[in-house]
C-alpha positions as a Markdown table, in Angstrom:
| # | Residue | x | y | z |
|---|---|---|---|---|
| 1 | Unk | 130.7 | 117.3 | 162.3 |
| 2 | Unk | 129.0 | 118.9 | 159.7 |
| 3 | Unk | 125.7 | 117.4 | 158.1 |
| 4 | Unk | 126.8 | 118.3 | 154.5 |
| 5 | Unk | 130.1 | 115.7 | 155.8 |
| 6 | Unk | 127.5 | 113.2 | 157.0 |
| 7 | Unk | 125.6 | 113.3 | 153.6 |
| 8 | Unk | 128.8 | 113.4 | 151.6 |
| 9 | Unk | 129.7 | 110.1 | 152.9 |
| 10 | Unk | 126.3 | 108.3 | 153.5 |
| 11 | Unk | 125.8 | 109.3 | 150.0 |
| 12 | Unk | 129.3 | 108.0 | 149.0 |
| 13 | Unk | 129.4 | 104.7 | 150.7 |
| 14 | Unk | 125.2 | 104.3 | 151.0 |
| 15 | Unk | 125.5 | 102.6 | 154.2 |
| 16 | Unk | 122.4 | 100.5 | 155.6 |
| 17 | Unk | 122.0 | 101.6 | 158.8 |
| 18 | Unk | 123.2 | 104.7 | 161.3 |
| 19 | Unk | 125.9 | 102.9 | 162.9 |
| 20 | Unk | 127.1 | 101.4 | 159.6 |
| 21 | Unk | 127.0 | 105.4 | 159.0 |
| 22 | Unk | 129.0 | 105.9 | 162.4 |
| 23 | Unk | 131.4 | 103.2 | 161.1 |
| 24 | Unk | 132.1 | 104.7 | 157.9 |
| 25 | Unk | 132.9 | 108.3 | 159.6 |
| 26 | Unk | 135.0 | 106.5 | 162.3 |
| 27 | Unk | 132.8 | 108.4 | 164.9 |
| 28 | Unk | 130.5 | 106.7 | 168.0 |
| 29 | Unk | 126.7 | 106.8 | 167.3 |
| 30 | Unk | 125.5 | 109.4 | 169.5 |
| 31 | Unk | 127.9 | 111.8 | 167.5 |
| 32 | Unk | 125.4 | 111.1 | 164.0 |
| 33 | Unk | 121.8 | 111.9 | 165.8 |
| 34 | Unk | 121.9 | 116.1 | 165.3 |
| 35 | Unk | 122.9 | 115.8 | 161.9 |
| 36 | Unk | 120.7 | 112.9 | 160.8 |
| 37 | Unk | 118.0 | 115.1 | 162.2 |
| 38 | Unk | 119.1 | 118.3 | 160.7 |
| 39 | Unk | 119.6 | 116.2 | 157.2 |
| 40 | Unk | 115.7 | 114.5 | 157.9 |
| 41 | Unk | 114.3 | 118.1 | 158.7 |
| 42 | Unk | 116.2 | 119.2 | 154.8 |
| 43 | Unk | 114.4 | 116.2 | 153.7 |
| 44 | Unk | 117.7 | 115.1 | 152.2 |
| 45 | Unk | 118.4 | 111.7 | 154.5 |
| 46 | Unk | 116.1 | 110.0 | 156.5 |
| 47 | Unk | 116.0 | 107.2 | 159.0 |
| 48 | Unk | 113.3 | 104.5 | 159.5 |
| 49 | Unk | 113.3 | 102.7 | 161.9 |
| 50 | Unk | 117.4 | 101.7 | 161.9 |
| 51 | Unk | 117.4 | 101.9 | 157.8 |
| 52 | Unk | 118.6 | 104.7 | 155.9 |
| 53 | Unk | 116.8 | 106.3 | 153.2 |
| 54 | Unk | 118.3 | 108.1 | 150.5 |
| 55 | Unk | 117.3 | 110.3 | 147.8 |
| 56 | Unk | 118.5 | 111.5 | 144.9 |
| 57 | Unk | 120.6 | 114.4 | 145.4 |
| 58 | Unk | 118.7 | 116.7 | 142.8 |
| 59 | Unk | 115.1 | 115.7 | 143.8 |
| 60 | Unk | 116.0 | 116.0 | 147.0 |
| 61 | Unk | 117.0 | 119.8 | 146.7 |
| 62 | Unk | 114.6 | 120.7 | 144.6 |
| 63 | Unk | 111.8 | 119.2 | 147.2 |
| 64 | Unk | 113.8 | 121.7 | 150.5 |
| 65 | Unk | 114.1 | 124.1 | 147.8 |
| 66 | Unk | 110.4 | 124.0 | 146.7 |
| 67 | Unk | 110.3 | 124.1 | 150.7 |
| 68 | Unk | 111.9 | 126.9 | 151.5 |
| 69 | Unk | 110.1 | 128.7 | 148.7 |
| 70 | Unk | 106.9 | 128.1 | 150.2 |
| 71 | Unk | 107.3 | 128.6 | 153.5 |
| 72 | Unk | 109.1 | 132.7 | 152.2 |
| 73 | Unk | 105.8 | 133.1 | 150.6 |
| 74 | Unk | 104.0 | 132.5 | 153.3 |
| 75 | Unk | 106.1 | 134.5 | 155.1 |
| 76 | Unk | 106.1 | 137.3 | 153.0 |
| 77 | Unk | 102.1 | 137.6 | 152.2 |
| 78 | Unk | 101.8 | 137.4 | 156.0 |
| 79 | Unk | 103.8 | 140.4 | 156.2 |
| 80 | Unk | 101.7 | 142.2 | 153.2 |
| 81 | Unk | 99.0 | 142.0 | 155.0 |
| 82 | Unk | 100.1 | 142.9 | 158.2 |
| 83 | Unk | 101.2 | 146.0 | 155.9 |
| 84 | Unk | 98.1 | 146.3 | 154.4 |
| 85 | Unk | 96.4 | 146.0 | 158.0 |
| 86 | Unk | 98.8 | 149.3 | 159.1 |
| 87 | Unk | 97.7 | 151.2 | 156.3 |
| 88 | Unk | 94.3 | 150.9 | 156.6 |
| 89 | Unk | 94.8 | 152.0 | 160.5 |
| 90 | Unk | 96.9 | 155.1 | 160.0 |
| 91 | Unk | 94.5 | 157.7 | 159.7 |
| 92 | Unk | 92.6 | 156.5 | 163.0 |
| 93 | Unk | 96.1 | 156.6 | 164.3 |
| 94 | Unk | 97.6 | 160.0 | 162.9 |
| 95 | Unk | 94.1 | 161.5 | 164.3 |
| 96 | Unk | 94.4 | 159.4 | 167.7 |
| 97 | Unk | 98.3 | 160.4 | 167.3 |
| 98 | Unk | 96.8 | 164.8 | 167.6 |
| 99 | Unk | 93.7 | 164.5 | 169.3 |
| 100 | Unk | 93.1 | 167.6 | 168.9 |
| 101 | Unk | 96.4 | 169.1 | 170.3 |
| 102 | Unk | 98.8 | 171.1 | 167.9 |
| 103 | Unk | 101.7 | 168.8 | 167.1 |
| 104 | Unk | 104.7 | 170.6 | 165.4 |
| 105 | Unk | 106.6 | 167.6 | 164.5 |
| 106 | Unk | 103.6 | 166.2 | 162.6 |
| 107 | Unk | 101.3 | 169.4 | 161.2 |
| 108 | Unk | 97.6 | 167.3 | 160.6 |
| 109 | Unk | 94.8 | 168.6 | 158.3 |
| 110 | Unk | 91.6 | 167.0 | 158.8 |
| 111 | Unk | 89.1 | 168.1 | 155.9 |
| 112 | Unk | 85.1 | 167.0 | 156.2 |
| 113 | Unk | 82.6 | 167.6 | 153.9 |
| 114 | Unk | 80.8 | 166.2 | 150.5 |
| 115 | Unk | 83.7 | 167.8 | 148.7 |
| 116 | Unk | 86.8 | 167.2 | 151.7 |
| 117 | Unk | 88.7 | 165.3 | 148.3 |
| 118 | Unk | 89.0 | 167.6 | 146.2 |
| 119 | Unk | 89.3 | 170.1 | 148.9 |
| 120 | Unk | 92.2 | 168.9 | 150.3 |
| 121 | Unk | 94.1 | 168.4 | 147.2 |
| 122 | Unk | 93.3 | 172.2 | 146.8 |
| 123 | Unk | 94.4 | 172.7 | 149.9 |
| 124 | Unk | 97.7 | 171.0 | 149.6 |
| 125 | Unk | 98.6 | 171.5 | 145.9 |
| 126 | Unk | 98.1 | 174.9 | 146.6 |
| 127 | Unk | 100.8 | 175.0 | 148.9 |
| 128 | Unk | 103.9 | 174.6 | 146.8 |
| 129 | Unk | 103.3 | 173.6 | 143.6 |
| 130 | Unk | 103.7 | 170.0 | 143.3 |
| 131 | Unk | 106.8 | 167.9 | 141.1 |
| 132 | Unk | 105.4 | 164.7 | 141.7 |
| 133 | Unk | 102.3 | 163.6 | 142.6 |
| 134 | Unk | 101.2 | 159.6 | 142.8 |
| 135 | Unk | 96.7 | 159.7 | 142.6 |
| 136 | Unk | 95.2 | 156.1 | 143.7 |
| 137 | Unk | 91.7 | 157.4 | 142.4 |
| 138 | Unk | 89.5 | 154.1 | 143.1 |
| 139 | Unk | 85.9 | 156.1 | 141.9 |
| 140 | Unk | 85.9 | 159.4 | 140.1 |
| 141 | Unk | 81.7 | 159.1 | 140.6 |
| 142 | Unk | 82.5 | 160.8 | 143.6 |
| 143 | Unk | 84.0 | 163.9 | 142.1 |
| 144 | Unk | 81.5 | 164.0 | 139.4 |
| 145 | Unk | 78.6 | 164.1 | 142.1 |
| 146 | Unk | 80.4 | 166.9 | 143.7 |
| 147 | Unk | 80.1 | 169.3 | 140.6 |
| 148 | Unk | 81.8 | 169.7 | 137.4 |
| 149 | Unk | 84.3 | 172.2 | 139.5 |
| 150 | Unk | 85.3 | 169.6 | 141.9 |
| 151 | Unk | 85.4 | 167.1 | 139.4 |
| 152 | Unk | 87.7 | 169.3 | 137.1 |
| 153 | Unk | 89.9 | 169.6 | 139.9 |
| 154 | Unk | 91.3 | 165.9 | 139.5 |
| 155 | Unk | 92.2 | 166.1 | 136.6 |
| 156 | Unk | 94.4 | 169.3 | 137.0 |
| 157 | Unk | 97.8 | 167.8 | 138.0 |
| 158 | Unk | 99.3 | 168.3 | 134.9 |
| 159 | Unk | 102.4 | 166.4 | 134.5 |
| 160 | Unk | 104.4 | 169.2 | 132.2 |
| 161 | Unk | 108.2 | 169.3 | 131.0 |
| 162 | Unk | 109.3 | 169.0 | 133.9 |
| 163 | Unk | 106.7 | 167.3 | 136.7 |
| 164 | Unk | 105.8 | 163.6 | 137.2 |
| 165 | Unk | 102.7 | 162.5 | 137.7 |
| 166 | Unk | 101.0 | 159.2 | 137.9 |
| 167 | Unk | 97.2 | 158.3 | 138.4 |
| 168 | Unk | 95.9 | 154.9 | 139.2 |
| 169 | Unk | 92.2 | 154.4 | 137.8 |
| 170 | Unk | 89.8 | 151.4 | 138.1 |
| 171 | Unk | 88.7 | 149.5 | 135.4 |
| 172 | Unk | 84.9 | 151.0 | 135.2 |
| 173 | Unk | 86.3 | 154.6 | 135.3 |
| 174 | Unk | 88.7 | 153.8 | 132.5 |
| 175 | Unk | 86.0 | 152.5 | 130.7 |
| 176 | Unk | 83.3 | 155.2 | 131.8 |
| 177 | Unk | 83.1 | 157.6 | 128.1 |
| 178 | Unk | 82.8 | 160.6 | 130.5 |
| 179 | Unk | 86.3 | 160.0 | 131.5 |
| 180 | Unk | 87.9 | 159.8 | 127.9 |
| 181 | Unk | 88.4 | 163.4 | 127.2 |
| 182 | Unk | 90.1 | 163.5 | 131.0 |
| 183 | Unk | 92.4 | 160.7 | 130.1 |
| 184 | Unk | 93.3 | 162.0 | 126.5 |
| 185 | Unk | 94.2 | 165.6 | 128.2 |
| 186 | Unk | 96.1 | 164.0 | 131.2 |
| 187 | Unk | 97.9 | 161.6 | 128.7 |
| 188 | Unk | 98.9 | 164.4 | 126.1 |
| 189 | Unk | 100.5 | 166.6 | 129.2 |
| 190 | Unk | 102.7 | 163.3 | 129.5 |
| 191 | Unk | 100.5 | 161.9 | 132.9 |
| 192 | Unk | 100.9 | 158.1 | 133.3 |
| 193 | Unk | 97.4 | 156.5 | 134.1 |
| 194 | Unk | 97.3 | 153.1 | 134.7 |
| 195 | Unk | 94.2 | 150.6 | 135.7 |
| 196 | Unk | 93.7 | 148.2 | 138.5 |
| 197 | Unk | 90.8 | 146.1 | 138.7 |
| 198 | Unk | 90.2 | 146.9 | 142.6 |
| 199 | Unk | 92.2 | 150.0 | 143.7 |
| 200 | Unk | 92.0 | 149.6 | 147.5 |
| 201 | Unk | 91.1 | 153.4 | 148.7 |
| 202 | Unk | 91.8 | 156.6 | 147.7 |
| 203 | Unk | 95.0 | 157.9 | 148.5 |
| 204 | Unk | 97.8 | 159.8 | 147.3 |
| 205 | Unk | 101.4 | 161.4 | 147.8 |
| 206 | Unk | 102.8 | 164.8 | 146.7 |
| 207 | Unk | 106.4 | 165.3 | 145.6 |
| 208 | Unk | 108.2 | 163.0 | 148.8 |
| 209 | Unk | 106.4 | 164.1 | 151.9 |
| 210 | Unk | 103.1 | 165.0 | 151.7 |
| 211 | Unk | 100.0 | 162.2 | 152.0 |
| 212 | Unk | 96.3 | 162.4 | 151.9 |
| 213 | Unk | 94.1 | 159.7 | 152.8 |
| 214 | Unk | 90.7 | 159.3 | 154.0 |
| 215 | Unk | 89.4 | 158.6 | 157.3 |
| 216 | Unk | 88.3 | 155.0 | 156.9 |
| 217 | Unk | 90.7 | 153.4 | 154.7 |
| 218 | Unk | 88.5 | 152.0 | 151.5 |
| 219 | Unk | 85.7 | 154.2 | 151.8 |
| 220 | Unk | 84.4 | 154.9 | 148.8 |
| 221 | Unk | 82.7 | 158.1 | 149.7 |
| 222 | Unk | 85.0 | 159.7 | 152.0 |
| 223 | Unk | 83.2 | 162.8 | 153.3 |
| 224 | Unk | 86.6 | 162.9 | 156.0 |
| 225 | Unk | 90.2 | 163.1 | 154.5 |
| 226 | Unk | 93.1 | 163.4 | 156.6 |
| 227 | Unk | 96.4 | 165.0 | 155.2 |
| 228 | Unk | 100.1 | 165.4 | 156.7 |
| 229 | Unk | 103.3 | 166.4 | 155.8 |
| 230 | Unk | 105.6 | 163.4 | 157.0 |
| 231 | Unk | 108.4 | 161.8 | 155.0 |
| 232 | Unk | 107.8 | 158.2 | 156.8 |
| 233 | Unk | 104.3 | 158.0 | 156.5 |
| 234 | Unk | 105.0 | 158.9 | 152.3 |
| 235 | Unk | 107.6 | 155.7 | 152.5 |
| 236 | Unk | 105.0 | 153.8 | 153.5 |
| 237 | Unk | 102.3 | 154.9 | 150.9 |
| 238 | Unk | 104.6 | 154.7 | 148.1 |
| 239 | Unk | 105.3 | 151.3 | 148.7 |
| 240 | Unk | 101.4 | 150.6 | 148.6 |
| 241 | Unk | 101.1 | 152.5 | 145.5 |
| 242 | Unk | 104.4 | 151.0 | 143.6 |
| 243 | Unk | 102.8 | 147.5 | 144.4 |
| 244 | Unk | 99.4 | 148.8 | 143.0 |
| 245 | Unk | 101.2 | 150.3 | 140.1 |
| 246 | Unk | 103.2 | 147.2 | 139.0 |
| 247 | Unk | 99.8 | 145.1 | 139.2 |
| 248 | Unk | 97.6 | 147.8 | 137.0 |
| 249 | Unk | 97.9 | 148.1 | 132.7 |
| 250 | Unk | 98.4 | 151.0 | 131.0 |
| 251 | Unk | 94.9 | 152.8 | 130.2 |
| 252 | Unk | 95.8 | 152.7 | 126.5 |
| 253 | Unk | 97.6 | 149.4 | 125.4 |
| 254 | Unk | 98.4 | 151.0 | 122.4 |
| 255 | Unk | 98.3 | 155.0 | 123.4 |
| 256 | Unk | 101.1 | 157.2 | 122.6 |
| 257 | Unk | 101.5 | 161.0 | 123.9 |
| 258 | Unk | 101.2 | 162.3 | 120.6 |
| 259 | Unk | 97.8 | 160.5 | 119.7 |
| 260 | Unk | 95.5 | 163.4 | 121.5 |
| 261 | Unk | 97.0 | 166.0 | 119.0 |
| 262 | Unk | 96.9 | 163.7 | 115.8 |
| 263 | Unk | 93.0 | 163.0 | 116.4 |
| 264 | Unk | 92.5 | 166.6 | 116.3 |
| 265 | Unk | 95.1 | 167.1 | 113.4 |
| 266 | Unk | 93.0 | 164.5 | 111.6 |
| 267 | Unk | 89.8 | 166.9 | 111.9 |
| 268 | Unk | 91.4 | 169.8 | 110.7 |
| 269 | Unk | 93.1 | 171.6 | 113.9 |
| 270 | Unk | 96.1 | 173.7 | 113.6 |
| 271 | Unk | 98.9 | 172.5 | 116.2 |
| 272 | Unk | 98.5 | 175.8 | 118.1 |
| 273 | Unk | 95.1 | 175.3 | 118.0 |
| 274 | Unk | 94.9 | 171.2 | 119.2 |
| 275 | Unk | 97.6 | 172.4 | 121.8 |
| 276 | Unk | 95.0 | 175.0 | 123.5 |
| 277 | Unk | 92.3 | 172.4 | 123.1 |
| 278 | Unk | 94.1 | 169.7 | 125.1 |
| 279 | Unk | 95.5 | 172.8 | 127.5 |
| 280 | Unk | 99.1 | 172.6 | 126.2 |
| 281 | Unk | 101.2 | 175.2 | 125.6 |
| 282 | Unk | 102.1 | 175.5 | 121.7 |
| 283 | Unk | 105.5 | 174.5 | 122.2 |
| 284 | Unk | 104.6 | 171.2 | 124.0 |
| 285 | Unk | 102.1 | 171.0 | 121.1 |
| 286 | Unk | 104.5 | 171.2 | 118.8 |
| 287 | Unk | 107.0 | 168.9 | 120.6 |
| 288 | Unk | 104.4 | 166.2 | 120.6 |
| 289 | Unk | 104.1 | 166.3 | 117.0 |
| 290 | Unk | 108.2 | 166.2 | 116.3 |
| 291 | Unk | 108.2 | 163.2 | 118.8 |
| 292 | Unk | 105.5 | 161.7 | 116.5 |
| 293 | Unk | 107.5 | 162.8 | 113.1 |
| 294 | Unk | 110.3 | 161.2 | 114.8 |
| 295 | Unk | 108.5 | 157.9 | 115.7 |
| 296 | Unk | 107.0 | 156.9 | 112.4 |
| 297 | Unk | 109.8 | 158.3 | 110.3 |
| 298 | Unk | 107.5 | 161.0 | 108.6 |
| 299 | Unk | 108.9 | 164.2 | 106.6 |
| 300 | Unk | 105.7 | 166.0 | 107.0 |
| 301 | Unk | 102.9 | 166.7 | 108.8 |
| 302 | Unk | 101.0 | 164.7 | 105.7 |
| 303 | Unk | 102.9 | 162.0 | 105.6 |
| 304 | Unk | 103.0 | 162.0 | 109.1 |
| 305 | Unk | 98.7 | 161.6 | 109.2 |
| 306 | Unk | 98.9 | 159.0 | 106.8 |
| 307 | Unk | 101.5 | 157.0 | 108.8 |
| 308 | Unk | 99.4 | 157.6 | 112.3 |
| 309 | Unk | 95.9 | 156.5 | 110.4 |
| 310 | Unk | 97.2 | 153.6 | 108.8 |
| 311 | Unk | 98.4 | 152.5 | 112.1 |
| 312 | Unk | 95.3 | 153.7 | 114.3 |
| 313 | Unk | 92.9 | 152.3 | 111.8 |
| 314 | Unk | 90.3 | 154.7 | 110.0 |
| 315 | Unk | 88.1 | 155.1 | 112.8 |
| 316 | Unk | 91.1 | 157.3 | 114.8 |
| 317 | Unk | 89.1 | 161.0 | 114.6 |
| 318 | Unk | 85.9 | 159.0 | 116.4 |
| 319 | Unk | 88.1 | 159.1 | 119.5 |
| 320 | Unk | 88.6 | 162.3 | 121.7 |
């Protein structure tokens, strides 16, 4: 017999006791005590003592529901953080996983230095050119103390027509007023930045196979960076950075592509000539400024500036 028939009918006939229960169901006592305790465990019928206690169906469903709820949380943010706990372990265990010996079924680069960050991302975006690339970048000091070279370096995975690139930032960086003409340049070539309050570590993933990360997971000035080319190990570290991603803001709340170009536009530029500024090509120049036409309905490139500053407010050309 079924709990869900025992409930049916205690609910039907609200009997006092179990056996009045047992009587009801035309079954011997002994038959009632697994469901009654599957139906107390549901907290959806209880016995105290040799009295039965009801609840209202509804409250009653919505307090196992409410349950059941909690106890999947739990569940699942044990599971994050054993995730979490993984990830922060991997490089130790992709070195532990060579130690020292050639493995051909998982090639290992292992970078050191003041610059290994920007080195490896040389090293592997200079391998095949990348068409996608996901940047958790949690300090961009780092780069900066490294030189303007290394620094520049960053900030050259341009997204283009046909390439997807996305760059998690922190919240000081996004800020930081040396970082604004970066971030126009990377958001005109059509690069999605977002910001996080606390990006975990540097880390990122090229195209659907190829991962960098540093040697100790969160340091913020990783002079050791570990790279390898392995499809599971990307898995894993897109997951991290989707969750990142879906927690972080857009850099601009109210950016749009074409906005690098107009603030030039609104100085005087030629398109060719805001294009080679930004490092565009004059046709994506020009395609940012027909996107823009298109947007705000303009007929002209006048029209079009008025639209743009009477949206952006007058102090628009103070921003590059």
């Amino acid at each position: 017999m079924s709990w869900l028939d025992v409930l049916a009918a205690a609910l039907r006939e609200r009997p006092a006791t179990p056996a009045d229960l047992a009587a009801v169901l035309g079954v011997a006592d002994a038959a009632l005590h697994g469901p009654l305790e599957q139906l107390a465990e549901m907290r959806l019928l209880n016995v105290i003592g040799d009295e039965l206690v009801y609840r209202r169906p509804d409250f009653a469903a919505a307090d196992a529901l409410q349950h059941t709820l909690d106890e999947g949380v739990r569940s699942l943010q044990e599971s994050v953080q054993r995730s979490k706990e993984l990830i922060a372990d991997l490089p130790e265990l992709l070195s532990s996983w060579t130690n020292g010996r050639e493995s051909p079924s998982l090639p290992l680069d292992v970078i050191e230095g003041p610059w290994a960050l920007a080195d490896m991302w040389r090293l592997q975006s200079s391998r095949n050119a990348p068409r996608s690339a996901d940047l958790c970048i949690p300090a961009t000091g780092v780069l900066r103390a490294a030189g303007l070279e290394y620094a520049e370096t960053f900030w050259a995975a341009r997204a283009g027509d046909e390439h997807r690139v996305r760059v998690i930032l922190s919240d000081e960086d996004a800020r930081a007023p040396e970082n604004q003409w970066h971030i126009d340049n990377e958001l005109a070539t059509g690069t999605l930045i977002r910001v996080h309050p606390r990006p975990p570590s540097f880390f990122w993933i090229i195209d659907d196979d190829i991962v960098a990360l540093p040697q100790v997971w969160g340091d913020p000035d990783p002079t050791t960076v570990v790279g390898a080319r392995t499809s599971a190990l990307a898995t894993v570290l897109h997951w991290a950075f989707e969750s990142l991603w879906t927690q972080s803001r857009p850099v601009r709340s109210d950016e749009h592509p074409w906005d690098p170009m107009l603030r030039l536009l609104s100085r005087g530029m030629t398109v060719d000539a805001a294009a080679q500024t930004l490092g565009l090509s004059p046709r994506t120049g020009r395609r940012r400024i027909d996107e823009a036409m298109r947007y705000f309905g303009a007929s002209s490139q006048f029209t079009l500036g008025a639209a743009w500053t009477a949206r952006s407010g007058p102090d628009t050309g103070s921003r590059a």
